[in-house]
VOGU-3710 file (C-alpha; in Angstrom, 3 decimals, decimal comma):
1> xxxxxxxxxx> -11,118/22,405/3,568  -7,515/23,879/3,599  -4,982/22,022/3,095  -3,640/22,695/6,371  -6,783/22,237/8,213  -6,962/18,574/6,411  -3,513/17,595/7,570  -4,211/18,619/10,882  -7,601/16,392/11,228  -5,847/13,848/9,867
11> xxxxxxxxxx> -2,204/14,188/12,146  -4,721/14,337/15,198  -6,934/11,126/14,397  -3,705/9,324/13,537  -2,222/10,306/16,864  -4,961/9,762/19,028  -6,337/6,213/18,014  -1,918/5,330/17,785  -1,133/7,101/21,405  -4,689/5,115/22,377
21> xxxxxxxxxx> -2,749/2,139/21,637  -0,373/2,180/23,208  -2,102/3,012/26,270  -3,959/0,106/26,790  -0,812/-1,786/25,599  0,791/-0,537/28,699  -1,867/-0,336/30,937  -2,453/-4,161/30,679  0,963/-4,710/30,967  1,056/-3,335/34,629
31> xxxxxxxxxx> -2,195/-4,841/35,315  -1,203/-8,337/34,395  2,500/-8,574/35,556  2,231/-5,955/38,113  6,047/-4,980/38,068  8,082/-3,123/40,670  7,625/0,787/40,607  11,671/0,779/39,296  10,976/-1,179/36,082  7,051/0,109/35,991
41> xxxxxxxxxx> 8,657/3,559/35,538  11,048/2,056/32,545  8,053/0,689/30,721  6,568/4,138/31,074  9,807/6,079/29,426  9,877/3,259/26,975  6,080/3,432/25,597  6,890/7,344/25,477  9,861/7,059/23,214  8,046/4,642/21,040
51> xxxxxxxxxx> 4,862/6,967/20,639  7,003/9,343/19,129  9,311/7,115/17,921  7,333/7,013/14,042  7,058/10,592/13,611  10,126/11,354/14,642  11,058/8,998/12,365  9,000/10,396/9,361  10,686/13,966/10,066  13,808/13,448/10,345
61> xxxxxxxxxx> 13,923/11,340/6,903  12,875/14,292/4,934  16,012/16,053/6,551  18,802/13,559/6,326  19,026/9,688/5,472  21,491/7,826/7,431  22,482/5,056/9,475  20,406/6,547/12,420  17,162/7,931/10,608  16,795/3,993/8,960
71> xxxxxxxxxx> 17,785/2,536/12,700  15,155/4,650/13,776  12,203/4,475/10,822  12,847/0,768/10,601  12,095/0,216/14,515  9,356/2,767/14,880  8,124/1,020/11,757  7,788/-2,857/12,894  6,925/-1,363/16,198  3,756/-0,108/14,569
81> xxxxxxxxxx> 3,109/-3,514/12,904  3,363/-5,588/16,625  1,203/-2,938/18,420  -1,379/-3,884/16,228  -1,517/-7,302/17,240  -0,481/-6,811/20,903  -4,023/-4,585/21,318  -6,125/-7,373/19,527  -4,475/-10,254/21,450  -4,782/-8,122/24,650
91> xxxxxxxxxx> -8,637/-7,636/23,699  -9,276/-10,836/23,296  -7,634/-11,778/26,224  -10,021/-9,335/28,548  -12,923/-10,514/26,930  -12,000/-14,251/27,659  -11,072/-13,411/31,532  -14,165/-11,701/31,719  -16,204/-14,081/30,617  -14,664/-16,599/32,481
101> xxxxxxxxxx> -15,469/-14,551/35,700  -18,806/-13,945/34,772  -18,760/-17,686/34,048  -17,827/-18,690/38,099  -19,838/-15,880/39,230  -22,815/-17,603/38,615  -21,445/-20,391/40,010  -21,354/-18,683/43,257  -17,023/-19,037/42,636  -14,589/-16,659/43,408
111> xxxxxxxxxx> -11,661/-16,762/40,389  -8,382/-14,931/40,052  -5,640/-15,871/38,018  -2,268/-15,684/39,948  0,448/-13,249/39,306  2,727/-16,384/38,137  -0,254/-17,689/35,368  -1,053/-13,757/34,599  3,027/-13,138/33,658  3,231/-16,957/32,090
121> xxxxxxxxxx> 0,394/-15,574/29,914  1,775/-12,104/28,826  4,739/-13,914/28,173  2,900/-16,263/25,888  1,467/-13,378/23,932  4,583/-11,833/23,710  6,198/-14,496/21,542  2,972/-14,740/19,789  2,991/-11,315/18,753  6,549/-11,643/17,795
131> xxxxxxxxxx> 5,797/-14,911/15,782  3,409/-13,107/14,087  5,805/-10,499/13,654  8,316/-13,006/11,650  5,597/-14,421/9,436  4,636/-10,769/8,602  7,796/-9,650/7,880  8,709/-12,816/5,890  5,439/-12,239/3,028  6,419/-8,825/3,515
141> xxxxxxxxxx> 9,403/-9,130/1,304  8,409/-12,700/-0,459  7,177/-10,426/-3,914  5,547/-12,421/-6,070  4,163/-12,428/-9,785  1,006/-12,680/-10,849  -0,095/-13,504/-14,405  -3,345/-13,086/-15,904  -4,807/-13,292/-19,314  -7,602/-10,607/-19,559
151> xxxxxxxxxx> -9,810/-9,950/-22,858  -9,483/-6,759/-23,712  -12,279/-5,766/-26,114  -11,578/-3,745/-29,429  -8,016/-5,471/-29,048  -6,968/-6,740/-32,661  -6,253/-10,515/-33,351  -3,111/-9,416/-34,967  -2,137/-7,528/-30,845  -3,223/-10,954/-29,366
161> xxxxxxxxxx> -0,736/-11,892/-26,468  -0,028/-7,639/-25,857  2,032/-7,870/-22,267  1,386/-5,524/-19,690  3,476/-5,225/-16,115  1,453/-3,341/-13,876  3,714/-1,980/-10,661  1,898/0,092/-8,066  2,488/1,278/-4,315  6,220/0,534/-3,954
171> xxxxxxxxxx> 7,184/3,618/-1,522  10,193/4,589/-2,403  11,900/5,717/1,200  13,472/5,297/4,000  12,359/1,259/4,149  12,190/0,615/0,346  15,428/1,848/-0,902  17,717/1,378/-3,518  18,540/-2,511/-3,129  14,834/-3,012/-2,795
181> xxxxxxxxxx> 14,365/-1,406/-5,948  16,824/-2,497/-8,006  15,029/-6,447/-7,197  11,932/-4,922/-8,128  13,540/-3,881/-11,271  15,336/-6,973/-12,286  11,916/-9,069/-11,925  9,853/-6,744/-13,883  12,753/-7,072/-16,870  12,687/-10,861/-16,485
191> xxxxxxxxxx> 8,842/-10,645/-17,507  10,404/-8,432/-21,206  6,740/-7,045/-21,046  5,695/-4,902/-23,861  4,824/-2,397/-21,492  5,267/-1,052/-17,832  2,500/0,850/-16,540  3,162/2,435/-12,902  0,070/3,118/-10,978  0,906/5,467/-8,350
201> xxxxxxxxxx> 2,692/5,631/-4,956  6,179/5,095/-6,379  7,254/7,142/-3,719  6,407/7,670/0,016  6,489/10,916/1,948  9,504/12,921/0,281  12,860/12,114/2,002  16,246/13,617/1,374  17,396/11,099/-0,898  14,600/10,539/-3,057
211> xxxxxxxxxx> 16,316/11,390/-6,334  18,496/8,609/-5,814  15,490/6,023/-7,090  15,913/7,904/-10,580  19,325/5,245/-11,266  17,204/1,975/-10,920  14,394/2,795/-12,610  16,267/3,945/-15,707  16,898/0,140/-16,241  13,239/-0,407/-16,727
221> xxxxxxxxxx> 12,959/-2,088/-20,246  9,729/-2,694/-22,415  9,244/-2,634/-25,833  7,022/0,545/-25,537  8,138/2,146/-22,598  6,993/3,102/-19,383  4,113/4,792/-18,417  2,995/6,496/-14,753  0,430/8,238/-12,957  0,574/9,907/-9,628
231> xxxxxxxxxx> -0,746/8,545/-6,066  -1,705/10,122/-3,038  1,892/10,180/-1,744  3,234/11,600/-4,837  1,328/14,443/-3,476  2,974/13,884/-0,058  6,084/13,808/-1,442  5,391/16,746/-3,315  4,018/16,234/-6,298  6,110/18,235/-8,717
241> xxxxxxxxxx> 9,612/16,994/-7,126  8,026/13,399/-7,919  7,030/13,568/-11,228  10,704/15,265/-12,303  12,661/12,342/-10,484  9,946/10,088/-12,455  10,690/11,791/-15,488  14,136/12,053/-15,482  14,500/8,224/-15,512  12,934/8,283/-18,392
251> xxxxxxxxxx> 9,367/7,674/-17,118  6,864/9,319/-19,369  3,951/10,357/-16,530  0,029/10,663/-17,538  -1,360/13,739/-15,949  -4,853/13,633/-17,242  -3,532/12,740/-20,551  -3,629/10,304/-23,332  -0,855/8,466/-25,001  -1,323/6,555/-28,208
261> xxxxxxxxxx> 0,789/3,557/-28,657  2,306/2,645/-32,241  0,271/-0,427/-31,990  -3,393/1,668/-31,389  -3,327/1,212/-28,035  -4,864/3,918/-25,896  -3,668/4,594/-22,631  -5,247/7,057/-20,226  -3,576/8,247/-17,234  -5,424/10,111/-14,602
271> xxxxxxxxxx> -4,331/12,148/-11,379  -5,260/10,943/-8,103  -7,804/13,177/-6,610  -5,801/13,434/-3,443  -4,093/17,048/-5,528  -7,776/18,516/-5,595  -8,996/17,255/-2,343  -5,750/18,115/-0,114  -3,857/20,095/-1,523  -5,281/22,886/-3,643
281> xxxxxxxxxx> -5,022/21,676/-6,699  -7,492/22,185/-9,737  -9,922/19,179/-9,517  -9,677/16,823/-12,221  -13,381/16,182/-14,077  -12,984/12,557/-14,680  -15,302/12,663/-17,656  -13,236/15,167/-19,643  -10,181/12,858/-19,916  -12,421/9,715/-20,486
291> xxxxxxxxxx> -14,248/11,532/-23,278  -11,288/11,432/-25,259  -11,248/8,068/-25,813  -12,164/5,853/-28,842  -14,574/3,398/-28,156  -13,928/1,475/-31,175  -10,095/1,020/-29,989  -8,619/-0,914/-27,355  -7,949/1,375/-24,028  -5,929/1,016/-20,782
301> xxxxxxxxxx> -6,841/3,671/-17,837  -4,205/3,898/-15,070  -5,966/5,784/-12,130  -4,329/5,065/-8,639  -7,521/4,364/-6,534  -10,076/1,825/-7,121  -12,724/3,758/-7,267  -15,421/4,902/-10,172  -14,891/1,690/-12,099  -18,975/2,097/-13,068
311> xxxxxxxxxx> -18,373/5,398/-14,470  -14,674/4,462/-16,400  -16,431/1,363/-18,019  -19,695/3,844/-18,848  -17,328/5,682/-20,686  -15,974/2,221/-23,011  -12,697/1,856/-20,917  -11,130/-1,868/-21,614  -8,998/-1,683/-18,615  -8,682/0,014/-15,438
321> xxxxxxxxxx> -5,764/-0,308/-13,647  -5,337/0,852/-10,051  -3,869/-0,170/-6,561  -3,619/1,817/-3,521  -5,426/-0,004/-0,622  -2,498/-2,739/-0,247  -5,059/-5,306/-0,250  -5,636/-3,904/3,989  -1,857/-4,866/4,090  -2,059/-6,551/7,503
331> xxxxxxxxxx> -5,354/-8,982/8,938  -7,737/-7,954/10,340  -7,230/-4,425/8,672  -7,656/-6,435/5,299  -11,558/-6,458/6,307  -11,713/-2,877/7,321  -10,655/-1,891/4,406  -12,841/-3,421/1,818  -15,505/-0,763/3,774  -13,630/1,877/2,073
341> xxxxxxxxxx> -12,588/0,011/-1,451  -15,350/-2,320/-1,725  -12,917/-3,378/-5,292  -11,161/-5,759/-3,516  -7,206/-6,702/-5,035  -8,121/-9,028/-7,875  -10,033/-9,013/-11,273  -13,290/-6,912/-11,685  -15,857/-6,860/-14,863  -18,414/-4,755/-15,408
351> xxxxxxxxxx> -20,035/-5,609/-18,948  -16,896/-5,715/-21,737  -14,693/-3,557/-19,033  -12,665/-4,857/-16,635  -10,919/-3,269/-13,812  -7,556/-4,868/-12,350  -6,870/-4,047/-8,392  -3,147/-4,230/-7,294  -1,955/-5,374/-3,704  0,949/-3,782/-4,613
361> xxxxxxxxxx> 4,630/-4,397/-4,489  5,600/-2,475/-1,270  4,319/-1,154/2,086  3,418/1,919/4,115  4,167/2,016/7,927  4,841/-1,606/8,879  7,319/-3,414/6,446  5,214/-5,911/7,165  2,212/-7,691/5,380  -0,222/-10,665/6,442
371> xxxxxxxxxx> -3,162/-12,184/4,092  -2,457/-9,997/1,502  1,297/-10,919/-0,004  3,134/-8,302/-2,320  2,833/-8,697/-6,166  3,891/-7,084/-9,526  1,274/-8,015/-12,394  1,874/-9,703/-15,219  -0,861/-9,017/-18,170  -1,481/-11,060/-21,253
381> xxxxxxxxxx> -3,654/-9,250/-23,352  -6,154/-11,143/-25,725  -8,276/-10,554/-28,533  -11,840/-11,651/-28,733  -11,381/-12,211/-32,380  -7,334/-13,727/-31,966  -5,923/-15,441/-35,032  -2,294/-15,450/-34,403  0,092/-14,276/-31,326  1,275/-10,958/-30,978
391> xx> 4,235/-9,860/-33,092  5,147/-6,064/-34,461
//
């Protein structure tokens, strides 16, 4: 399928089920408070302007990034977040009042709520949704570490104790700037890891000041360097423009390569399919790139999605490292999800190989997360035949 012909099935399915939304948002609104005409016409103008409120918002960044494209992304972007829960609160409000009528129906009753109860009620879900909103927001930008000590097989006694920070999905843009950034930066230092390995969606949907991330991450310290591979919004962002601002901080980027480490280590980095699926790019034949590898030698694959673990760990790989799905990013989307990642965030083994899925360290959309809190990873390596800790 064209690449244009993708974006557009995509733009429209987007659209409809988020304009659906907001529909029903405001249609219960008017059928549970029943306002005047005056202020029923405001809520009308106001659900308008907030339908096109996100793109708007996602255009205007790629133009210009200032005090009113962030005013507007950032409200557009919670906006999105409370919608969410207003339509599954609103749901589950129907399907309790129709119940309940059912319910006295059969009872020969006749039962209507009163307009006073019916507003007391949207009120009540209002501050719910906003509660929910808070607690959202709050994990949202709690980023936490998590440490693990994985058994990487072929791994010499003598490399026992090998650190790896994984980062992945931080969306550089309009939300996650600079000061966000810089944070992530400082706590991935505080960790002195041996290595950083970036796996994907660095960046979000190109915006004007993208090349401005290029100043943080030159701080990025490890004793071998950091290593990168594209995401799907790498592409978005334009994939060429990415990998530059990437490399000109000193970022060495994988493209369906292998690097080598002084130590032995191999690490494989492999394009995100999203280049050959969207947007014209050759395809990448997983195989070839895995075929280079040494089975008798420790190995690291960095490949943005979760996905063909069986075949990776067919081919000898150690460890897989990916992200991508935000761990669903926000409940009850968490479960939906896991239909299309069925490699849930967390630790993965098949045989010797194991496969390590990232929540990530940012957001898309809502700067907002619930059930599945940010994290950068923090790796100890060890030997099955350690002796002694690692030291070079």
């Amino acid at each position: 399928m064209p690449q244009w012909a993708s974006f557009l099935v995509f733009f429209t399915i987007v659209t409809s089920v988020y304009s659906a939304g907001h529909y029903y948002v405001y249609s219960w609104l008017v059928r549970w408070t029943e306002p005047a005409r005056l202020f029923r016409r405001s809520i009308q103008l106001g659900f308008v302007l907030l339908v096109i409120s996100f793109p708007a918002a996602r255009i205007l960044a790629q133009v210009d990034y200032n005090p009113f494209t962030y005013a507007l992304t950032l409200v557009s972007s919670v906006w999105m977040g409370l919608v969410l829960y207003f339509v599954l609160l609103f749901l589950g409000m129907d399907l309790g009042h129709l119940i309940w009528r059912v319910f006295n129906l059969l009872r020969g009753r006749k039962f209507r709520l009163s307009l006073r109860s019916r507003r007391l009620l949207a009120g009540c879900v209002g501050l719910g949704v906003l509660l929910l909103g808070v607690a959202a927001w709050i994990e949202a930008h709690n980023l936490g570490v998590t440490r693990l000590e994985i058994p990487l097989k072929g791994l010499p006694a003598e490399m026992d104790g090998f650190t790896v920070v994984q980062v992945s999905d931080l969306h550089y843009g309009m939300l996650t700037e600079n000061g966000k950034l810089s944070r992530v930066v400082e706590r991935v230092n505080e960790l002195k890891p041996d290595l950083i390995a970036i796996t994907g969606d660095l960046v979000d949907e190109g915006v004007s000041h993208m090349e401005e991330m290029a100043g943080p991450l030159k701080k990025l310290k490890s004793r071998y360097g950091v290593l990168a591979v594209t995401g799907n919004h790498e592409y978005y962002a334009g994939v060429n423009r990415a990998v530059a601002i990437m490399k000109s901080a000193g970022i060495e980027v994988l493209r369906n390569e292998m690097k080598v480490l002084p130590c032995g280590l191999q690490i494989l980095g492999v394009d995100d399919p999203t280049g050959s699926r969207h947007m014209g790019e050759p395809s990448v034949d997983l195989e070839k790139p895995l075929s280079r590898l040494d089975r008798e030698k420790p190995s690291i694959l960095l490949y943005h999605q979760p996905i063909h673990f069986e075949k990776t760990a067919s081919f000898g790989v150690g460890l897989q490292l990916s992200g991508h799905s935000h761990g669903g990013q926000l409940y009850p989307i968490i479960c939906i999800s896991r239909i299309f990642y069925p490699r849930t965030p967390g630790l993965h083994q098949i045989g010797e190989s194991k496969m390590y899925v990232s929540r990530g360290a940012g957001t898309w959309g809502p700067p907002m997360r619930l059930g599945s809190p940010p994290e950068i990873v923090h790796i100890t390596l060890r030997s099955p035949t350690r002796s002694s800790p690692y030291s070079v």
